[in-house]
NUVEXLO-466856 format. One record per residue (C-alpha): residue number from 1; residue in one letter; x, y, z. Coordinates in Angstrom, 2 decimals. Layout:
+-----+---------+---------+---------+---------+
! num ! residuo !       x !       y !       z !
+-----+---------+---------+---------+---------+
! NUM !       a !       X !       Y !       Z !
...
+-----+---------+---------+---------+---------+
% end
This chain:
+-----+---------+---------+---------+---------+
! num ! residuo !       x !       y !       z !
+-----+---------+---------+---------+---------+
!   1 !       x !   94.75 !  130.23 !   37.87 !
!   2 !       x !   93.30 !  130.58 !   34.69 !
!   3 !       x !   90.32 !  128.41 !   33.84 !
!   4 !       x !   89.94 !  126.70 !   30.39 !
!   5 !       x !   87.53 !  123.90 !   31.47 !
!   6 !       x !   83.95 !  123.23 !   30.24 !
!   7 !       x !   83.05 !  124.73 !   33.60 !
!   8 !       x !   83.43 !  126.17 !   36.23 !
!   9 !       x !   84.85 !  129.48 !   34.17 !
!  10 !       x !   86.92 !  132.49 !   35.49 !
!  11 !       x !   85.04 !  135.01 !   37.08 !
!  12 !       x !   85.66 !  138.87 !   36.97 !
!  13 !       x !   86.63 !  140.67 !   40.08 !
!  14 !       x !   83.57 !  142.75 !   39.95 !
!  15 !       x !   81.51 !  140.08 !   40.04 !
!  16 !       x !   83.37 !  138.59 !   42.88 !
!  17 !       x !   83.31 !  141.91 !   44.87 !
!  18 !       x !   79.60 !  140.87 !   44.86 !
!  19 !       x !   80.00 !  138.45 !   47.63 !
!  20 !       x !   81.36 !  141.45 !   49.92 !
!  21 !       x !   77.72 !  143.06 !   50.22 !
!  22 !       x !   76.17 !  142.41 !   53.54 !
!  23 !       x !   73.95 !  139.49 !   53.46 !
!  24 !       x !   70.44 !  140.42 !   53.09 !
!  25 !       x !   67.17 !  138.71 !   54.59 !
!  26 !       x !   65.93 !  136.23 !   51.99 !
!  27 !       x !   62.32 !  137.09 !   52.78 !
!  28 !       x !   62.84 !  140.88 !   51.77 !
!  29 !       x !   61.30 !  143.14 !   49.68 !
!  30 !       x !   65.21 !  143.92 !   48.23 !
!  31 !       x !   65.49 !  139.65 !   47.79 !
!  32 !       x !   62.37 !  140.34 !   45.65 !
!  33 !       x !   63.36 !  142.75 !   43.89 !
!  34 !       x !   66.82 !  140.72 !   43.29 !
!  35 !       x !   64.77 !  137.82 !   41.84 !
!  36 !       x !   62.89 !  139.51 !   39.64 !
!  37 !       x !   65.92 !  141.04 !   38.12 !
!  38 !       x !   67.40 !  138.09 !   37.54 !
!  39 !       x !   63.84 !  136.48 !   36.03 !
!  40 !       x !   64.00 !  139.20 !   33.35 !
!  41 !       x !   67.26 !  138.86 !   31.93 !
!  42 !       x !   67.13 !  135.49 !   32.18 !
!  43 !       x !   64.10 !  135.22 !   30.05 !
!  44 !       x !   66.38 !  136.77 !   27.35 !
!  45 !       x !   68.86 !  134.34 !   27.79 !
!  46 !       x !   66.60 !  131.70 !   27.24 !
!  47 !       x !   64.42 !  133.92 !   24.41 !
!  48 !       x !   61.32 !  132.82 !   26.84 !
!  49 !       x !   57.99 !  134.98 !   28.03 !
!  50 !       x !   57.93 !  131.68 !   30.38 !
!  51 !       x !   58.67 !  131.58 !   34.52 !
!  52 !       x !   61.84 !  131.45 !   35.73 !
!  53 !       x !   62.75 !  129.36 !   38.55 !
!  54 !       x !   66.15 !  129.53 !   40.41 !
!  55 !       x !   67.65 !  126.81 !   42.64 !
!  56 !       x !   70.53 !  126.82 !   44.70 !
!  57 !       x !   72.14 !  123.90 !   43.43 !
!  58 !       x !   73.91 !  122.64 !   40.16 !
!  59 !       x !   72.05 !  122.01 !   37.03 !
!  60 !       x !   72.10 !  118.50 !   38.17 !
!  61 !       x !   69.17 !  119.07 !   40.66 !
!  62 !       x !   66.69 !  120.72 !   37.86 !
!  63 !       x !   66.86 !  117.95 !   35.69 !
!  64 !       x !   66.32 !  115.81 !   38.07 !
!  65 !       x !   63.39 !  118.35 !   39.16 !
!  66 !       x !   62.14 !  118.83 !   35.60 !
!  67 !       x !   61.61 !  114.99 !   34.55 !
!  68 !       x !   60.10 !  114.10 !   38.14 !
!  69 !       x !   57.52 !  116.87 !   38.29 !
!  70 !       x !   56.66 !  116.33 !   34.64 !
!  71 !       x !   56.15 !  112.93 !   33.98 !
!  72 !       x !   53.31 !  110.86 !   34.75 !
!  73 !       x !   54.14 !  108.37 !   32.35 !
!  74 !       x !   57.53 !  107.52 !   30.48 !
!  75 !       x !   60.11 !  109.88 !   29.92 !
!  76 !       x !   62.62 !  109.97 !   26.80 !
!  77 !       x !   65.95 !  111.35 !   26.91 !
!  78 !       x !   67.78 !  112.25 !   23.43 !
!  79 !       x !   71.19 !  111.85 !   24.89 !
!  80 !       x !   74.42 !  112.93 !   22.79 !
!  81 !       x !   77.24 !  112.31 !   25.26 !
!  82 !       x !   77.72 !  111.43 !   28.83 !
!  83 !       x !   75.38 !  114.25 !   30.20 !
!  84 !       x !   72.62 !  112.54 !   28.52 !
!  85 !       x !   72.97 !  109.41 !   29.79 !
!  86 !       x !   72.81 !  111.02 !   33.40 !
!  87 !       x !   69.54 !  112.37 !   32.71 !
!  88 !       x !   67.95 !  109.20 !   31.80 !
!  89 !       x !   69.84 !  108.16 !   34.67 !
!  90 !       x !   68.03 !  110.70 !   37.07 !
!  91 !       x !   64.76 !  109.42 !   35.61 !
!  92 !       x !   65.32 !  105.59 !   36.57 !
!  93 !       x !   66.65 !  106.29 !   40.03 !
!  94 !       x !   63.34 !  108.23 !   41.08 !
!  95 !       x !   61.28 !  104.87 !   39.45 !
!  96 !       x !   60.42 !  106.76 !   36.01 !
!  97 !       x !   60.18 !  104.46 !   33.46 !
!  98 !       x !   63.18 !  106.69 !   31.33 !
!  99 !       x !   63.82 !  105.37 !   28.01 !
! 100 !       x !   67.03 !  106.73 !   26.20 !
! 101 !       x !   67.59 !  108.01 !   22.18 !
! 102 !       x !   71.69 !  107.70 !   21.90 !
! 103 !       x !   73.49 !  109.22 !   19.18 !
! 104 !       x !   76.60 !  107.82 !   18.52 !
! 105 !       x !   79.49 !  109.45 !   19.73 !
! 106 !       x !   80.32 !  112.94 !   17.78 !
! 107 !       x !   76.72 !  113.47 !   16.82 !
! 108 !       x !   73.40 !  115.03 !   16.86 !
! 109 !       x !   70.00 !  113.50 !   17.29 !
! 110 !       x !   68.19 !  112.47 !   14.39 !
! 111 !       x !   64.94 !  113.25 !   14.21 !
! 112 !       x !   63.86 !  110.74 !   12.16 !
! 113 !       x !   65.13 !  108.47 !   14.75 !
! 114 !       x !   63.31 !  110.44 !   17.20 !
! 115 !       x !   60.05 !  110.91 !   15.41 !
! 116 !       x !   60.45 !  106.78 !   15.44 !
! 117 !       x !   60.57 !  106.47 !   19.17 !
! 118 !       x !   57.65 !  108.62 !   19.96 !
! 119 !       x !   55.41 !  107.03 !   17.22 !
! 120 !       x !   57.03 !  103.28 !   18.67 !
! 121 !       x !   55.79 !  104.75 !   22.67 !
! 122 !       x !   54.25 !  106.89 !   24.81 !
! 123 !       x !   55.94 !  109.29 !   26.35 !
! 124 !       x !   54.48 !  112.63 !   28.13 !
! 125 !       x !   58.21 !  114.25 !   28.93 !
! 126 !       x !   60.95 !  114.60 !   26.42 !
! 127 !       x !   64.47 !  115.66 !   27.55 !
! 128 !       x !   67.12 !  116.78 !   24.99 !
! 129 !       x !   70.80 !  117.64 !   25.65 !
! 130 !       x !   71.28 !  121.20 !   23.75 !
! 131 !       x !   75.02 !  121.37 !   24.16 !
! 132 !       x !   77.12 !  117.73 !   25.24 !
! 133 !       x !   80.13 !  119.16 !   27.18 !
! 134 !       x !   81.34 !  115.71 !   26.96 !
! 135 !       x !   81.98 !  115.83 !   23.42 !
! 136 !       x !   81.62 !  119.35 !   22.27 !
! 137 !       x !   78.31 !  119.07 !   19.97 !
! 138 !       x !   75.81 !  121.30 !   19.74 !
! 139 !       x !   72.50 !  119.50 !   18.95 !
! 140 !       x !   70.54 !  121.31 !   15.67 !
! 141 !       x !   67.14 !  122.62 !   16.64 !
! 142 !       x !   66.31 !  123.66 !   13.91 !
! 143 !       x !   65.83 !  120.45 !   12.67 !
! 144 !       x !   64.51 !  118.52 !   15.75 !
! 145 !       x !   61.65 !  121.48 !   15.18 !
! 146 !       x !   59.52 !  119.92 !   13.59 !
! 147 !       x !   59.15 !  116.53 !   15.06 !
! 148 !       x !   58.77 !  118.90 !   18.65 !
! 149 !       x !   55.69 !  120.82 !   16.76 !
! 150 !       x !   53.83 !  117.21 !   16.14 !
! 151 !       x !   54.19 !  116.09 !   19.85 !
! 152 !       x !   52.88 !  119.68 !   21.39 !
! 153 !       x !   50.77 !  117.31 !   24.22 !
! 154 !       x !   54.92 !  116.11 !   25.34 !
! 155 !       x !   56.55 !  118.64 !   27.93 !
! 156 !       x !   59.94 !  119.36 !   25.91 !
! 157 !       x !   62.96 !  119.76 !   28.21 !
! 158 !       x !   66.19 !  121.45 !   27.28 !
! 159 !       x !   69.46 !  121.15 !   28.77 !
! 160 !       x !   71.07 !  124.37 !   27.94 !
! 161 !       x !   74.09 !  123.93 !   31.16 !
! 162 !       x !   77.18 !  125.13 !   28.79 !
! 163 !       x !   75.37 !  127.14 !   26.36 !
! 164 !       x !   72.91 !  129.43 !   28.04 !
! 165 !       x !   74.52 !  132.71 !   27.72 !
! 166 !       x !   77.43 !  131.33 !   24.90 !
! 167 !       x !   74.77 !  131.08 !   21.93 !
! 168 !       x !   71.45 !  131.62 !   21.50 !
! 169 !       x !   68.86 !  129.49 !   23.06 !
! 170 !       x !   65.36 !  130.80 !   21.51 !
! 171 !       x !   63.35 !  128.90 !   23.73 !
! 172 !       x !   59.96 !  130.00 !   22.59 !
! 173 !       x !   60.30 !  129.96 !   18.64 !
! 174 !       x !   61.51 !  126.26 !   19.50 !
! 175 !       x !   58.67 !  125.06 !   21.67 !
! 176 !       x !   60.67 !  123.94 !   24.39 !
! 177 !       x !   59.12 !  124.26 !   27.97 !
! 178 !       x !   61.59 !  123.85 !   29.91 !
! 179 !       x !   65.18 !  125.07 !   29.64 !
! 180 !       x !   67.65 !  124.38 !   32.32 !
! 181 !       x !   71.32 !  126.08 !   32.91 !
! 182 !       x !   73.83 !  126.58 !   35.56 !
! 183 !       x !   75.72 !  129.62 !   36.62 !
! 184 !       x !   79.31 !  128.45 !   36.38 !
! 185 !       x !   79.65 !  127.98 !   32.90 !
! 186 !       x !   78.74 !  130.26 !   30.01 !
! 187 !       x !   77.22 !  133.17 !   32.56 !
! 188 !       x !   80.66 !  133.44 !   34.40 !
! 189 !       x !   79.47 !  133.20 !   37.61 !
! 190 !       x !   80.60 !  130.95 !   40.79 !
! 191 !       x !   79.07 !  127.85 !   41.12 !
! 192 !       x !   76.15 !  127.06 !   43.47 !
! 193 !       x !   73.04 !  128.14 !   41.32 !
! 194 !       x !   70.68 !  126.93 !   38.62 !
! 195 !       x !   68.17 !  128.23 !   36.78 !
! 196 !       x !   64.83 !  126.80 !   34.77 !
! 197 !       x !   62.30 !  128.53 !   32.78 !
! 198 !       x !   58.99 !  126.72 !   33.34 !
! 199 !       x !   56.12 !  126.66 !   31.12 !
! 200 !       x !   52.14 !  126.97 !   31.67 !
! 201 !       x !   52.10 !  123.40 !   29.93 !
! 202 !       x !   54.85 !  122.34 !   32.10 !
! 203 !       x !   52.65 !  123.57 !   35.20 !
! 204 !       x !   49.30 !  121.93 !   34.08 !
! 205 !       x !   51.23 !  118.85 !   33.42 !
! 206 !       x !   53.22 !  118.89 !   37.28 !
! 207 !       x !   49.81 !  119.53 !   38.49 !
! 208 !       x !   48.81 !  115.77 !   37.39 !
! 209 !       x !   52.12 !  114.21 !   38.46 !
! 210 !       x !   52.56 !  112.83 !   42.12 !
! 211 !       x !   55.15 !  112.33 !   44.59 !
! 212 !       x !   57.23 !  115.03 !   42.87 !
! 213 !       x !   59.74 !  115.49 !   45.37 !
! 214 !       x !   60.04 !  118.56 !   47.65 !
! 215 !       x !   63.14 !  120.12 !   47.22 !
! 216 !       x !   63.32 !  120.16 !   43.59 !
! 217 !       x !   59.53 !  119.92 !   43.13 !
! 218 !       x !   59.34 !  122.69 !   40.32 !
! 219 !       x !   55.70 !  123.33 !   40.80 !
! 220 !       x !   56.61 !  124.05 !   44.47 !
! 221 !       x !   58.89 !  126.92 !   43.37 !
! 222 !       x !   56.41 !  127.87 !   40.84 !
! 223 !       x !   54.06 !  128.48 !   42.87 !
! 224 !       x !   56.06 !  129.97 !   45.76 !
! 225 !       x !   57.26 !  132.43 !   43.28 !
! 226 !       x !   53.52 !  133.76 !   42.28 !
! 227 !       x !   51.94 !  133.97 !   45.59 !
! 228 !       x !   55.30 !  135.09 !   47.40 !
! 229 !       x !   56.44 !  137.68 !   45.04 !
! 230 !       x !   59.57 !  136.43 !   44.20 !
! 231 !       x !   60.62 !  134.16 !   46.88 !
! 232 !       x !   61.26 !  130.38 !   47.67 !
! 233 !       x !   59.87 !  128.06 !   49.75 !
! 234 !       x !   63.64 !  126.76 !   51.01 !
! 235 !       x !   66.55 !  129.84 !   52.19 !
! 236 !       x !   68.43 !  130.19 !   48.71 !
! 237 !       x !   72.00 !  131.27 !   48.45 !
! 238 !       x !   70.88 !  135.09 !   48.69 !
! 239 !       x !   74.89 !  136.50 !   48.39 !
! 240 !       x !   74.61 !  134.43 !   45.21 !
! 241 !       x !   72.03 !  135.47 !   43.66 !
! 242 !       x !   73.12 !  139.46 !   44.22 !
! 243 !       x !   76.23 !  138.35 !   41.92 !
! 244 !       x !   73.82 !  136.95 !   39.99 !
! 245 !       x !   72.13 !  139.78 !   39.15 !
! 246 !       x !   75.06 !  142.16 !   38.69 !
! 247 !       x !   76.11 !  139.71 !   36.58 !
! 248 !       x !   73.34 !  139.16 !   34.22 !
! 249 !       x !   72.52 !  143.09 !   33.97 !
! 250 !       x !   76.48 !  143.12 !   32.55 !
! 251 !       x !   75.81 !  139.94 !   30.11 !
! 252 !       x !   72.06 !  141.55 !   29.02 !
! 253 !       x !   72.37 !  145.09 !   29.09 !
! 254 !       x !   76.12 !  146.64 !   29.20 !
! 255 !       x !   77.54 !  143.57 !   26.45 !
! 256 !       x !   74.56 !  142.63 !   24.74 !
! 257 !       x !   73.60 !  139.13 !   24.31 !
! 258 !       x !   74.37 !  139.63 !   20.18 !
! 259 !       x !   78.21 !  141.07 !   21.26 !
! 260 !       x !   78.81 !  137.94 !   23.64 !
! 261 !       x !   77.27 !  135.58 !   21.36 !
! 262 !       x !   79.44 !  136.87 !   18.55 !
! 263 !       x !   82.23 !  136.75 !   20.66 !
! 264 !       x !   82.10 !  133.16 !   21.58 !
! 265 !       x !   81.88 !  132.47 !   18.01 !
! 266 !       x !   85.22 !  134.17 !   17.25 !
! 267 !       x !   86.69 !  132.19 !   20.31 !
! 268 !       x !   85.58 !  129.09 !   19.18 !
! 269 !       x !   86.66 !  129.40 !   15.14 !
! 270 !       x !   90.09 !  130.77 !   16.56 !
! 271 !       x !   90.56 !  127.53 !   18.86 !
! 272 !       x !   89.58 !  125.02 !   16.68 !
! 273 !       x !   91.40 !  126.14 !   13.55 !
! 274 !       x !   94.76 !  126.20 !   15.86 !
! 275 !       x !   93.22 !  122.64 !   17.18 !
! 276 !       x !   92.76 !  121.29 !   13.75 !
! 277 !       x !   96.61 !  122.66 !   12.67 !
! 278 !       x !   98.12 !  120.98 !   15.86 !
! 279 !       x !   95.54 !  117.73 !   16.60 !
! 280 !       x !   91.95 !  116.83 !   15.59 !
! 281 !       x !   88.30 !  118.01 !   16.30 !
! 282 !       x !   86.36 !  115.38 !   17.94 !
! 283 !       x !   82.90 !  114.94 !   16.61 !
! 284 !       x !   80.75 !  115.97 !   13.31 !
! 285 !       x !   82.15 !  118.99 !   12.01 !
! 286 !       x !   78.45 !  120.20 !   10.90 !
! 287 !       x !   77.62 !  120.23 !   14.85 !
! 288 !       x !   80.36 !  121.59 !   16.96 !
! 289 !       x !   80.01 !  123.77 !   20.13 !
! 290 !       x !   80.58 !  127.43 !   20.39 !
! 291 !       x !   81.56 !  127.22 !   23.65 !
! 292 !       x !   83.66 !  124.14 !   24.32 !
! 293 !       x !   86.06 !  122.03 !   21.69 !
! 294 !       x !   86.80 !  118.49 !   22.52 !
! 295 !       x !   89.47 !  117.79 !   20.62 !
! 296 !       x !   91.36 !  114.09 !   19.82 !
! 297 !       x !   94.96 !  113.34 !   21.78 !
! 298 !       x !   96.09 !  112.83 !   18.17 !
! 299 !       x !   99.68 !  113.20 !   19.43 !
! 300 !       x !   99.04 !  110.80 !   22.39 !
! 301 !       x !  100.39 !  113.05 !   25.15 !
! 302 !       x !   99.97 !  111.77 !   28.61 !
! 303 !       x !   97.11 !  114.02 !   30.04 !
! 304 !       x !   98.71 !  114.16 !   33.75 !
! 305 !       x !  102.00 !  115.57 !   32.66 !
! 306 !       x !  100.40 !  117.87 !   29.51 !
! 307 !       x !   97.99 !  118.70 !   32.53 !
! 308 !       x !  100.63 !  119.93 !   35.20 !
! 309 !       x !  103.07 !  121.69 !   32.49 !
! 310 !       x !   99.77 !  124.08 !   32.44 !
! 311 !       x !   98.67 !  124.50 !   35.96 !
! 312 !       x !  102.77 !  125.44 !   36.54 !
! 313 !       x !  102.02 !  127.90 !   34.00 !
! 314 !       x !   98.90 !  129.25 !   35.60 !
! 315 !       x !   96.22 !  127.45 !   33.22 !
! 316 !       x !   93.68 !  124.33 !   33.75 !
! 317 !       x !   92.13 !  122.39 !   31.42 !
! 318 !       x !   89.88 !  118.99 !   31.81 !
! 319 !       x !   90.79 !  115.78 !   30.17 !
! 320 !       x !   88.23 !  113.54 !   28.09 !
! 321 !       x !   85.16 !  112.56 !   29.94 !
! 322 !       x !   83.79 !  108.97 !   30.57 !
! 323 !       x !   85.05 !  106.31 !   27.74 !
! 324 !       x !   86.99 !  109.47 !   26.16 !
! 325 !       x !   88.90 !  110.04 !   28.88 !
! 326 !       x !   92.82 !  110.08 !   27.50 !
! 327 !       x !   91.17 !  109.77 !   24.12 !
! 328 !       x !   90.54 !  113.37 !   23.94 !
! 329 !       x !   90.67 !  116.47 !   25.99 !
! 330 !       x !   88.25 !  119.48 !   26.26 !
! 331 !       x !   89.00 !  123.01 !   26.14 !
! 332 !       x !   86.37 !  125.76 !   27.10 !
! 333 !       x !   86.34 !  129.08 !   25.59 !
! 334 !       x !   83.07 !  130.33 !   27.20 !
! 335 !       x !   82.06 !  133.08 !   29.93 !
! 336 !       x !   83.93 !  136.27 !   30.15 !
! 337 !       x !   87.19 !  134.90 !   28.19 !
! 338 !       x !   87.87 !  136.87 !   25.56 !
! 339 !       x !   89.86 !  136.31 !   22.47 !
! 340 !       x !   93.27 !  137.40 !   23.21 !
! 341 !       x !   93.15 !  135.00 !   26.19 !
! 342 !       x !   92.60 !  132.11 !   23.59 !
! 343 !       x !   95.73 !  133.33 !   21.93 !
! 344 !       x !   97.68 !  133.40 !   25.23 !
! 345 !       x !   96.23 !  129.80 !   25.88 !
! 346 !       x !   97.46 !  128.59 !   22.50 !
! 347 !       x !  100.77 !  130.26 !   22.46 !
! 348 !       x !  101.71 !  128.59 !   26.08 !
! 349 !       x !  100.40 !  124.93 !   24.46 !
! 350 !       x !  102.54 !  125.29 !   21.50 !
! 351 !       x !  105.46 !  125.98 !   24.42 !
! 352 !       x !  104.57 !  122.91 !   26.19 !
! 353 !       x !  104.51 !  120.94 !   22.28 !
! 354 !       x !  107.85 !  121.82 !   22.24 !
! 355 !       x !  109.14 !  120.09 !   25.67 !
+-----+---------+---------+---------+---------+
% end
């Protein structure tokens, strides 16, 4: 079956052949030696000189670990879809006092707006959705910049899940401390891990905070990382992590982050010029994803059906998500897809049009 969801993405056999190593002892020098492979390519993912933490778990479980080990006071989330509103979401449910920023649906946050809410409260943790698989936006750093250079006292939190690996993240030239992905969407790997950069800030400021948690307490991994060189407190998913590192040494250093970056450019202008010709783009056209098009059921097809015309044909692809559900669906041209599987995609739609 051939994946076109906003996650999980198709993996390549090699990668996959991964998982056919022997398992090796977590608490070896080789697990070591695994980790800190995968801590330097992932600080070029990220464009970071920062920690890396990994977590066997979905990218869920670091936000959740990321706004309870940093905030000792209020939290703000600057949600632009669904994903956002499950971060503030996260915050409540561990008794955070987790104030939300919503842009309206197909848009960015303003940072007017947001320069508004910090000056109105005070927050010490500030969590922004990068990429909203929900609705295919891409939030603009560039111009949240400088409202994140005024508040340099606030840890700054970045949910980077679907574009980590799809477009560039430049962490550090940002002032973000903490940036947050998962391995099944734009780094083509299985599901099952996550991964968090982790700033000195974002330890002096965990180091204040109690009751962080245990299993997700990042200062915990932190920590375990320096004075274990390498290695986590909890058994990780080793097997995983030895696919991980194959595949980020492929993404970093046989690609080139510029090559795939470039490439999920072309894969997104293809798609949603063929989108635009056949339905409509969801969502500001000044701020659309790279890596996933949500695009409006213009033509009001009946998902289900549209849905199992492709799967007989070998393809998936996701309806809306939350209140867009049957509204729109999403699309996800991210990972190791390349272009002339976007053209194969296209070409079987327009043959399911036609029925």
């Amino acid at each position: 079956m051939k994946l076109f969801l906003p996650g999980p993405v198709s993996v390549r056999s090699e990668v996959l052949k991964q998982f056919e190593k022997p398992v090796i002892g977590h608490r070896t020098k080789e697990a070591s030696e695994v980790q800190k492979s995968i801590t330097i390519n992932m600080q070029k993912v990220f464009g970071t000189k920062e920690e890396i933490l990994v977590s066997t778990s979905s990218g869920t479980g670091l936000m959740e670990g990321a706004i309870r080990s940093c905030t000792k006071k209020r939290a703000l989330i600057c949600s632009i879809g669904s994903f956002g509103d499950l971060w503030q979401r996260l915050g409540l449910e561990n008794g955070i006092e987790t104030d939300i920023l919503r842009a309206e649906d197909g848009e960015v946050t303003d940072p007017n707006k947001l320069e508004e809410a910090l000056k109105a409260k005070e927050y010490d943790f500030v969590g922004i959705t990068h990429n909203e698989t929900s609705s295919g936006i891409l939030n603009n750093l560039d111009e949240l910049k400088p409202v994140i250079d005024k508040y340099s006292d606030i840890v700054w939190a970045l949910d980077t899940v679907s574009s980590a690996g799809g477009t560039p993240i430049d962490q550090d030239k940002y002032g973000i401390d903490i940036a947050i992905t998962s391995s099944q969407k734009c780094l083509s790997l299985v599901p099952g891990l996550s991964f968090a950069s982790f700033s000195q800030k974002a330890v002096e400021k965990a180091k204040t905070v109690e009751n962080r948690g245990h299993y997700f307490d990042l200062l915990l991994l932190y920590k375990y990382v320096k004075e274990h060189n390498y290695q986590y407190p909890s058994t990780p998913a080793i097997s995983n992590m030895v696919a991980a590192e194959y595949q980020l040494n492929y993404i970093v250093n046989e690609e080139g982050l510029e090559n795939r970056y470039k490439r999920h450019e072309e894969m997104s202008q293809y798609f949603k010029k063929w989108a635009n010709e056949n339905f409509e783009i969801f969502g500001n056209k000044k701020y659309l994803s790279p890596t996933i098009t949500c695009v409006k059921n213009t033509k009001n097809l009946e998902f289900d059906k549209v849905s199992q015309e492709f799967m007989n044909k070998g393809f998936l692809i996701s309806n809306g998500y939350g209140k867009l559900a049957g509204k729109t669906f999403r699309v996800g041209h991210m990972g190791d897809t390349k272009l002339e599987n976007i053209k194969e995609f296209t070409k079987t739609f327009e043959e399911i049009l036609k029925k």
